[in-house]
LOGUVO-769657 format. One record per residue: residue number from 1; x, y, z of N, C-alpha, C, O in turn. Coordinates in Angstrom, 3 decimals, padded with zeros to 6 digits, always signed. Example, Ala and Ser with C-alpha at 12.3 -4.5 7.8 and 13.67 -1.06 7.14 Angstrom:
BEGIN
+-----+----------+----------+----------+----------+----------+----------+----------+----------+----------+----------+----------+----------+
! num !    neast !   nnorth !      nup !   caeast !  canorth !     caup !    ceast !   cnorth !      cup !    oeast !   onorth !      oup !
+-----+----------+----------+----------+----------+----------+----------+----------+----------+----------+----------+----------+----------+
!   1 ! +013.190 ! -005.690 ! +007.800 ! +012.300 ! -004.500 ! +007.800 ! +013.200 ! -003.300 ! +007.800 ! +014.236 ! -003.319 ! +008.465 !
!   2 ! +012.850 ! -002.250 ! +007.080 ! +013.670 ! -001.060 ! +007.140 ! +012.900 ! +000.030 ! +007.870 ! +013.409 ! +001.138 ! +008.039 !
+-----+----------+----------+----------+----------+----------+----------+----------+----------+----------+----------+----------+----------+
This chain:
BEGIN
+-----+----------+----------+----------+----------+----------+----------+----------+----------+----------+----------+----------+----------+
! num !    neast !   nnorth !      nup !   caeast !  canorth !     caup !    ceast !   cnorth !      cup !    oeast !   onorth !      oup !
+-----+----------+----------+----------+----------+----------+----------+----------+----------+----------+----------+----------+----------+
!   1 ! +000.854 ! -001.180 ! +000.000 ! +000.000 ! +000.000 ! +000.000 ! +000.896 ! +001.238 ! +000.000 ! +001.819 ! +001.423 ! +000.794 !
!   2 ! +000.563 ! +001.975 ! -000.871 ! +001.722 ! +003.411 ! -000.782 ! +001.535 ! +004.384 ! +000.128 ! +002.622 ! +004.852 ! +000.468 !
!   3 ! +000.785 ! +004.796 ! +000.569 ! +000.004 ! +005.422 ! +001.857 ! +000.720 ! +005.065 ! +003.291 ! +000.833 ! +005.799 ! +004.273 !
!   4 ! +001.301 ! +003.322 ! +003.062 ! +001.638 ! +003.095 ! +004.273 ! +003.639 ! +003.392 ! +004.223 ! +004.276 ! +002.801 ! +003.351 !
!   5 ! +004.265 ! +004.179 ! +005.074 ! +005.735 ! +004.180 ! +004.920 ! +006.146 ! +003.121 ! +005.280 ! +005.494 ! +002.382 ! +006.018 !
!   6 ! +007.637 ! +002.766 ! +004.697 ! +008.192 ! +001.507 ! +004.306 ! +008.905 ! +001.516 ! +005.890 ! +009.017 ! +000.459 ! +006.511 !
!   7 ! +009.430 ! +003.005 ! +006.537 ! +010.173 ! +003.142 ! +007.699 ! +009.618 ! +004.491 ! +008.329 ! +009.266 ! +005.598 ! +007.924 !
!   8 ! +009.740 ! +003.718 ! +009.701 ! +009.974 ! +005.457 ! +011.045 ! +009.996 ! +006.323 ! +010.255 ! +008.946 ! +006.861 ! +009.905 !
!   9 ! +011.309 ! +006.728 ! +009.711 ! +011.969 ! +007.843 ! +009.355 ! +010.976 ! +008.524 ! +007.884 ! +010.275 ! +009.536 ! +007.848 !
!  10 ! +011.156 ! +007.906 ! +007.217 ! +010.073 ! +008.220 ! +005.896 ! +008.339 ! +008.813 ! +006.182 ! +007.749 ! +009.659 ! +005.511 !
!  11 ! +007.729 ! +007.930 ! +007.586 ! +006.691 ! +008.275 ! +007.949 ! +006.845 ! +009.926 ! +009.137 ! +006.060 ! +010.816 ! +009.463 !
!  12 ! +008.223 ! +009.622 ! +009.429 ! +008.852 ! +011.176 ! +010.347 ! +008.626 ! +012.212 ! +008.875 ! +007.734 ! +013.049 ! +009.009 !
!  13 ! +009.118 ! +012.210 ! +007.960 ! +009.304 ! +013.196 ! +006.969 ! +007.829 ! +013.613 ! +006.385 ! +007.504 ! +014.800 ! +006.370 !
!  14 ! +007.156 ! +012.829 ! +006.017 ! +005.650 ! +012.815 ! +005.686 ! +005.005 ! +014.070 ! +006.695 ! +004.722 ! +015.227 ! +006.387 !
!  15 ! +004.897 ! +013.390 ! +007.965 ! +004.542 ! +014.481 ! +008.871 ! +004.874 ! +015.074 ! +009.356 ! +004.290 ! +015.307 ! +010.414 !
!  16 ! +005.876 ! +015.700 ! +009.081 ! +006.687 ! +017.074 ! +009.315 ! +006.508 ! +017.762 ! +008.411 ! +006.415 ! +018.964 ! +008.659 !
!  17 ! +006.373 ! +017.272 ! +006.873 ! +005.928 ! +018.483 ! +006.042 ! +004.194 ! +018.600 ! +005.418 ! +003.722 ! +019.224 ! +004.467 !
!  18 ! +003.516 ! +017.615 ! +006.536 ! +002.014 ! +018.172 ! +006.449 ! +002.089 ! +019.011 ! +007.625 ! +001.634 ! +020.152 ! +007.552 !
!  19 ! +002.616 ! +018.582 ! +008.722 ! +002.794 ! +020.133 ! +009.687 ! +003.046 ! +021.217 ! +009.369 ! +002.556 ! +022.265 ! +009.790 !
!  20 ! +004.218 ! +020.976 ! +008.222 ! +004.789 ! +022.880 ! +008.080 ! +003.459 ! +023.398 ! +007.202 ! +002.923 ! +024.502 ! +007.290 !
!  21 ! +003.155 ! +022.502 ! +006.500 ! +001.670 ! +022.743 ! +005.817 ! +000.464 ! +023.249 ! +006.463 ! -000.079 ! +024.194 ! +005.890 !
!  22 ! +000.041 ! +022.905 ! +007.318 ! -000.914 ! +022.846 ! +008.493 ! -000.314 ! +024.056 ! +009.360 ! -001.182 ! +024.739 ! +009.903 !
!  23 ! +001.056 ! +024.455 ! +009.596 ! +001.294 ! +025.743 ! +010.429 ! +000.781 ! +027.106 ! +009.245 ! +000.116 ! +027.977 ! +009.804 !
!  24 ! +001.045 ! +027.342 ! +007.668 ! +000.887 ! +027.997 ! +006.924 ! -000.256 ! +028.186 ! +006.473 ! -000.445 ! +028.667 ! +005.355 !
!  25 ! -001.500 ! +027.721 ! +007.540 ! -002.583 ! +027.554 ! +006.988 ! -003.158 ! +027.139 ! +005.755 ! -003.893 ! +027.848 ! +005.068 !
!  26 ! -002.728 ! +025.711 ! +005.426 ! -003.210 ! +025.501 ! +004.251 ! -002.754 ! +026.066 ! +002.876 ! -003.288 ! +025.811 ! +001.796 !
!  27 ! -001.502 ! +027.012 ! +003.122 ! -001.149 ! +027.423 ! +002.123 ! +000.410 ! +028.205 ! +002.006 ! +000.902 ! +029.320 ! +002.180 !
!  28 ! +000.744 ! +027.060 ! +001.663 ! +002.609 ! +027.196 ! +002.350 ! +003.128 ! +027.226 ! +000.639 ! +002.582 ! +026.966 ! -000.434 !
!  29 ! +004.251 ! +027.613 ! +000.998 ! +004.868 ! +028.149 ! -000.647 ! +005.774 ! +026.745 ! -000.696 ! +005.894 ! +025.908 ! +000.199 !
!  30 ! +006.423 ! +026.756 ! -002.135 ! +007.092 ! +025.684 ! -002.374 ! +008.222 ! +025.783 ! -001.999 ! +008.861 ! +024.759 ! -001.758 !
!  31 ! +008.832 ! +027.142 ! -001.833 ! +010.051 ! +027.717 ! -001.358 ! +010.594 ! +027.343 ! -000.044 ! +011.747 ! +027.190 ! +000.358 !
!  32 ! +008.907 ! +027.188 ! +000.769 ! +009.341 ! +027.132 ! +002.256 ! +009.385 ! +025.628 ! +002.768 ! +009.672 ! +025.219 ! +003.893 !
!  33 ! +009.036 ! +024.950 ! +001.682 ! +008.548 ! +023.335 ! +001.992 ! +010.249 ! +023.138 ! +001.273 ! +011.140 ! +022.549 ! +001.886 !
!  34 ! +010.401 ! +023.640 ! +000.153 ! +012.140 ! +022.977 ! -000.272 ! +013.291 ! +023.436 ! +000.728 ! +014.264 ! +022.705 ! +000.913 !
!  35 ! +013.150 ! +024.752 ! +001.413 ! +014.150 ! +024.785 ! +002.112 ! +013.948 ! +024.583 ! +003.679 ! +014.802 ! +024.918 ! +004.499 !
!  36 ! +012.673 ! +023.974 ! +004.022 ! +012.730 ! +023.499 ! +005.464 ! +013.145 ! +022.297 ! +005.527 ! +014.258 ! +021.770 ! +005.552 !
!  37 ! +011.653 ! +021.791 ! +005.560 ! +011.902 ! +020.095 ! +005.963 ! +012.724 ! +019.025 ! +004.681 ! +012.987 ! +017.827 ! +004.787 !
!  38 ! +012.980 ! +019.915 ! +003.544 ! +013.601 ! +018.981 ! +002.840 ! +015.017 ! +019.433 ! +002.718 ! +015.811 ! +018.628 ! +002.232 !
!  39 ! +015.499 ! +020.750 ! +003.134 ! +016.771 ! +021.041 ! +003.136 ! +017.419 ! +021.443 ! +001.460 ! +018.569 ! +021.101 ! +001.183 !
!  40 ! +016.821 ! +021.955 ! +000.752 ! +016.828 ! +021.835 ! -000.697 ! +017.069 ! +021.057 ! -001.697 ! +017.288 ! +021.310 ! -002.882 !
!  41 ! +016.981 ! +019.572 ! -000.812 ! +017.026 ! +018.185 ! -002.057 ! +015.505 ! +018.299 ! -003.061 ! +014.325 ! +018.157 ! -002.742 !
!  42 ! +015.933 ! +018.507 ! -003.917 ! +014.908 ! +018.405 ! -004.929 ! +014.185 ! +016.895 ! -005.188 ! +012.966 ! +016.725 ! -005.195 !
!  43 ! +015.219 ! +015.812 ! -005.406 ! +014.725 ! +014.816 ! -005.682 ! +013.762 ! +014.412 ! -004.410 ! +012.856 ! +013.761 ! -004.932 !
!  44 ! +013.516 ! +014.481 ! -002.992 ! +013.105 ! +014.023 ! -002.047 ! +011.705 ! +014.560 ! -001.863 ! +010.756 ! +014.051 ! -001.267 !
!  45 ! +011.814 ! +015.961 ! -002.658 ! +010.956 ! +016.768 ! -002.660 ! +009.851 ! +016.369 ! -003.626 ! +008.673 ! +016.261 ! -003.287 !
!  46 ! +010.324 ! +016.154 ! -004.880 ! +009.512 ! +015.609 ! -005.807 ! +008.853 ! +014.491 ! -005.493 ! +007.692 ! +014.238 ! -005.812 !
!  47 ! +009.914 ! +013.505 ! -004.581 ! +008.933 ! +012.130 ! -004.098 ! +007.963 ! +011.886 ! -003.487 ! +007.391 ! +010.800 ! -003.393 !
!  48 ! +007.593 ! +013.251 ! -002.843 ! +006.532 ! +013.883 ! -001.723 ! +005.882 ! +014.456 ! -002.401 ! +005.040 ! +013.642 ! -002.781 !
!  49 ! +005.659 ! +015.523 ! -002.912 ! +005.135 ! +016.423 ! -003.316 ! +005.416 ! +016.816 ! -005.112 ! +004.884 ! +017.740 ! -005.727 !
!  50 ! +006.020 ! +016.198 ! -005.444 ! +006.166 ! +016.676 ! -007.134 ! +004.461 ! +016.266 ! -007.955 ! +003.438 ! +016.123 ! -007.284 !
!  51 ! +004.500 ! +016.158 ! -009.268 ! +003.727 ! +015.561 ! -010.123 ! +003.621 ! +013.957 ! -009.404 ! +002.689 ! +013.755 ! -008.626 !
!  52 ! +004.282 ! +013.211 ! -009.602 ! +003.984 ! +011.993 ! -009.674 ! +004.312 ! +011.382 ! -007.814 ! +004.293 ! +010.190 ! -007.508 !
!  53 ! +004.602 ! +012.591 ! -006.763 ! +004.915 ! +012.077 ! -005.343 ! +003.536 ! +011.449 ! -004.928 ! +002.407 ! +011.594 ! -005.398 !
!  54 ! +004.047 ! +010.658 ! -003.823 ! +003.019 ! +010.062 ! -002.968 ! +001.690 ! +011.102 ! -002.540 ! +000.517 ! +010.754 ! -002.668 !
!  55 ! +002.106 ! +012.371 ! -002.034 ! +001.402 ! +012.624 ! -001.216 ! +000.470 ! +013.883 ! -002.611 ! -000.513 ! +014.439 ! -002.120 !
!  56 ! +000.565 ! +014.010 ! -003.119 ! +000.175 ! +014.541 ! -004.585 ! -000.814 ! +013.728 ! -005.333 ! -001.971 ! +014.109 ! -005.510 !
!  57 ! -000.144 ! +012.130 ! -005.953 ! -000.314 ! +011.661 ! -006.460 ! -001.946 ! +010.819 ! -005.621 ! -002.707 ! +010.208 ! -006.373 !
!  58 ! -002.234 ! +010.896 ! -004.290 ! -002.969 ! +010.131 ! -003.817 ! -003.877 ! +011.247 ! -003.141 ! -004.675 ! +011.034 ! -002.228 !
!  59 ! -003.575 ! +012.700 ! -003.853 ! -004.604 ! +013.972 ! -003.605 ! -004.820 ! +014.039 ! -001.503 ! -005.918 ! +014.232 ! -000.981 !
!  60 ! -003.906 ! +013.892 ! -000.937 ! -003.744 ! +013.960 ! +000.328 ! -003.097 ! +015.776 ! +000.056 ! -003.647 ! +016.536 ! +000.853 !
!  61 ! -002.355 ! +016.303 ! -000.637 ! -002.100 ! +017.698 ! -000.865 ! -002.866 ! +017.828 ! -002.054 ! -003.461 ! +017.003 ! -002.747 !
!  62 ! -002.701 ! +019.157 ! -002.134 ! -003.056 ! +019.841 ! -003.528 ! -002.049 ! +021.040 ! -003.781 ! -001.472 ! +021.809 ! -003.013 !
!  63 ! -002.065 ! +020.906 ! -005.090 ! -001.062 ! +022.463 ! -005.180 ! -002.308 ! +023.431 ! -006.202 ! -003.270 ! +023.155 ! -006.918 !
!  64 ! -001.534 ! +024.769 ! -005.706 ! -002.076 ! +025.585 ! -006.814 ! -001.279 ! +026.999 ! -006.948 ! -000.420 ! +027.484 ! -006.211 !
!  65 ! -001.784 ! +027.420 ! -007.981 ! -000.823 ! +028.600 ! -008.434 ! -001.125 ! +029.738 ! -008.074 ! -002.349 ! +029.868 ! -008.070 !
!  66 ! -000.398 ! +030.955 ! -007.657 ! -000.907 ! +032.270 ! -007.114 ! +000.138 ! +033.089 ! -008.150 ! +001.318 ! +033.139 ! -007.804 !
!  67 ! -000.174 ! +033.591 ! -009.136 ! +000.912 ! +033.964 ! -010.162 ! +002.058 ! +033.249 ! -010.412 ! +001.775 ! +032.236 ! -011.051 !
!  68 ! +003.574 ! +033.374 ! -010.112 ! +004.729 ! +032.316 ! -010.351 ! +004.304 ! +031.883 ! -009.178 ! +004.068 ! +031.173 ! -010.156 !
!  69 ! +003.926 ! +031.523 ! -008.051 ! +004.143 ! +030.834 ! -006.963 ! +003.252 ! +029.779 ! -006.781 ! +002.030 ! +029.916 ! -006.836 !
!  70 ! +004.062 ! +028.314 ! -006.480 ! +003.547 ! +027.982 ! -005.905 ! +002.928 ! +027.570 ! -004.633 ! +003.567 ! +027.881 ! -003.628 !
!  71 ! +001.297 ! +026.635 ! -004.381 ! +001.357 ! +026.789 ! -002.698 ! +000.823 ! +025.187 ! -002.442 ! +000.056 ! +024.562 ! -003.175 !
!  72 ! +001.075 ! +024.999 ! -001.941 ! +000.769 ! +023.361 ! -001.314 ! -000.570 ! +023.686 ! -000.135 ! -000.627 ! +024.793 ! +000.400 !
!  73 ! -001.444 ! +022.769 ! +000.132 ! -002.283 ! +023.056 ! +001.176 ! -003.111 ! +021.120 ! +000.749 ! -003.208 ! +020.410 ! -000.251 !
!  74 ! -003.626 ! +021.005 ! +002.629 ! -003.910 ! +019.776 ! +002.625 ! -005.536 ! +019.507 ! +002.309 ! -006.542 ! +020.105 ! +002.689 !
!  75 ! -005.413 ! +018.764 ! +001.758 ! -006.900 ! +018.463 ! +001.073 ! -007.655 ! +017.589 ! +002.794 ! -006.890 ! +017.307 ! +003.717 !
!  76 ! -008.953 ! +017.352 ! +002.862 ! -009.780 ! +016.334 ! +004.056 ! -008.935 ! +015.279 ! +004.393 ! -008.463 ! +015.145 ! +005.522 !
!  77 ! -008.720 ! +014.504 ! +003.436 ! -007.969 ! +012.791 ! +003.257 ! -007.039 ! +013.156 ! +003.824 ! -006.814 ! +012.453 ! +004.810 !
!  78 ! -005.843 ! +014.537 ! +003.576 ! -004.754 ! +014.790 ! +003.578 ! -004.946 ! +015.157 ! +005.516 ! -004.160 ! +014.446 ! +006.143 !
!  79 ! -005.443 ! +015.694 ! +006.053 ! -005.604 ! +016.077 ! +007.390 ! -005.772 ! +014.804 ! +008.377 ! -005.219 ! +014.585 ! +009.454 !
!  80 ! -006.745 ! +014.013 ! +007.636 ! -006.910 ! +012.358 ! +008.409 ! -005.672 ! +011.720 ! +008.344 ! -005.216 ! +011.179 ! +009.351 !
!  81 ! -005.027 ! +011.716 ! +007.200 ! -004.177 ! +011.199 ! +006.749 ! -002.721 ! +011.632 ! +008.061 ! -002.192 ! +010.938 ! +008.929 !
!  82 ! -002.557 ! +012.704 ! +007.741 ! -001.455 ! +013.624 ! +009.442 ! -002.100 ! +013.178 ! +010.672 ! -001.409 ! +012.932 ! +011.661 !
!  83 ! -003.754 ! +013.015 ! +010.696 ! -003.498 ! +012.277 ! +012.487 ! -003.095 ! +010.953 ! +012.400 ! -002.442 ! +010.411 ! +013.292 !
!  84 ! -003.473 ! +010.352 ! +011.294 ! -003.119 ! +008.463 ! +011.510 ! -001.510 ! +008.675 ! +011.779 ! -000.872 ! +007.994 ! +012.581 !
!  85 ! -001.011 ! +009.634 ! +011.048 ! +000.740 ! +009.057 ! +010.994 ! +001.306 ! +009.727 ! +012.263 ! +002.506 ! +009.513 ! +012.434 !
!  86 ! +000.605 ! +010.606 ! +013.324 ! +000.628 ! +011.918 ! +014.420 ! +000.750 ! +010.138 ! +015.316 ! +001.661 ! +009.643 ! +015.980 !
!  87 ! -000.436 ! +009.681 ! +014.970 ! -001.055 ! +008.911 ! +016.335 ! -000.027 ! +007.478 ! +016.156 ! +000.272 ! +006.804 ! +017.142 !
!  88 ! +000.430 ! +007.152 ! +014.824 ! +001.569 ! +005.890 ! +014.867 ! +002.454 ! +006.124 ! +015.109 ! +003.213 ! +005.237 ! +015.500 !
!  89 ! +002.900 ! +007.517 ! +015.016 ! +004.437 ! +007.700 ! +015.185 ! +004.693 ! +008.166 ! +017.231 ! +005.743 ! +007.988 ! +017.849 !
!  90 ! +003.468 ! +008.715 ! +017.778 ! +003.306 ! +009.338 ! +018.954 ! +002.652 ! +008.456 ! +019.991 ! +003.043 ! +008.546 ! +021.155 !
!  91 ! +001.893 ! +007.790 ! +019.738 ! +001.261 ! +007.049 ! +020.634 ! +001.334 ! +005.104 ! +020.649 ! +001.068 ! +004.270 ! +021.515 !
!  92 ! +001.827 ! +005.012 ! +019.227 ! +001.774 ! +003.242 ! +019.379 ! +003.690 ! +002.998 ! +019.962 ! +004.693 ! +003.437 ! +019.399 !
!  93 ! +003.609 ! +002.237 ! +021.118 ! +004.963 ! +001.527 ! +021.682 ! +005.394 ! +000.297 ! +020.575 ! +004.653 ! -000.651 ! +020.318 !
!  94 ! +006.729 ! +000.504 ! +019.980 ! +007.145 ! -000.473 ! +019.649 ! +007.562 ! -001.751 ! +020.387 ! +007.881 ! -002.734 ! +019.719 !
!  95 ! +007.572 ! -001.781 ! +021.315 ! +008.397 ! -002.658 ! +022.691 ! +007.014 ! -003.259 ! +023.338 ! +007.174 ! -004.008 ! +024.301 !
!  96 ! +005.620 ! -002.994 ! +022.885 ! +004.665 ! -003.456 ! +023.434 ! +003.393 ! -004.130 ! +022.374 ! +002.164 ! -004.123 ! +022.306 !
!  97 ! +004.433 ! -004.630 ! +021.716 ! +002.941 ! -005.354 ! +020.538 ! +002.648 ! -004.170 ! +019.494 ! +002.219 ! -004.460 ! +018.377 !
!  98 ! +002.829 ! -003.129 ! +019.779 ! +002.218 ! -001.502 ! +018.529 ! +002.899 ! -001.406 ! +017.776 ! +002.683 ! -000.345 ! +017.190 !
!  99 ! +004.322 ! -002.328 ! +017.051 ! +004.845 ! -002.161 ! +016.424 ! +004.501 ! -001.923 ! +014.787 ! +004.336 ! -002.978 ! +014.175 !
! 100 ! +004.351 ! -000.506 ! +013.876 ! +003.661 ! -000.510 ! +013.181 ! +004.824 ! -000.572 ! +011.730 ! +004.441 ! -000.665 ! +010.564 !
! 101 ! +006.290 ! -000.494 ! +012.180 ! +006.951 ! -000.030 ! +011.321 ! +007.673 ! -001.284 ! +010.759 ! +008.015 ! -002.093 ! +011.621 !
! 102 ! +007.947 ! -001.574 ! +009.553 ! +008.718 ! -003.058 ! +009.245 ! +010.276 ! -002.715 ! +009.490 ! +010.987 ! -003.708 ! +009.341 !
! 103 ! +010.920 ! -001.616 ! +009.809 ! +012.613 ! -001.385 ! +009.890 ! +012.166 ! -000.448 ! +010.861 ! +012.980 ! +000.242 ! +011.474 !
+-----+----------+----------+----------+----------+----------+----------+----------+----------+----------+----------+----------+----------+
């Protein structure tokens, strides 16, 4: 399932940049999403958020244009979507049966 991350860390990155999303009210620039949480890797960026990224590609974000700029903001799915990964990454114990992550 693509929805589900392969690791911790991948499902850490996911929701850190629907947060920075969710702090910008729904409408965060592309500028601020490439040089925060992705540090200006482009390719990592695209895997998330490009044309063909996960979180794009499965309409959990949306982008749209405000003259040259663009803005990312989270669609319904996309908000459910940040508590499931809030509540696996924050509340399930790996050391107690909640283990949700395969690495």
């Amino acid at each position: 399932m693509p929805l589900s991350p392969d690791t911790k860390k991948e499902a850490e990155k996911r929701l850190t940049v629907l947060k920075m999303i969710e702090v910008f009210a729904d409408k965060c620039a592309k500028s601020t999403l490439l040089n925060g949480p992705f540090g200006g890797d482009d390719r990592a960026f695209d895997r998330l958020l490009g044309p063909a990224g996960i979180l794009t590609r499965t309409s959990l974000v949306k982008a749209t244009m405000d003259g040259r700029v663009t803005y990312y903001g989270r669609t319904e799915a996309g908000k459910i979507y940040q508590q499931i990964l809030d509540t696996e990454l924050n509340f399930l114990d790996p050391y107690t049966g909640g283990e949700v992550w395969k690495k």
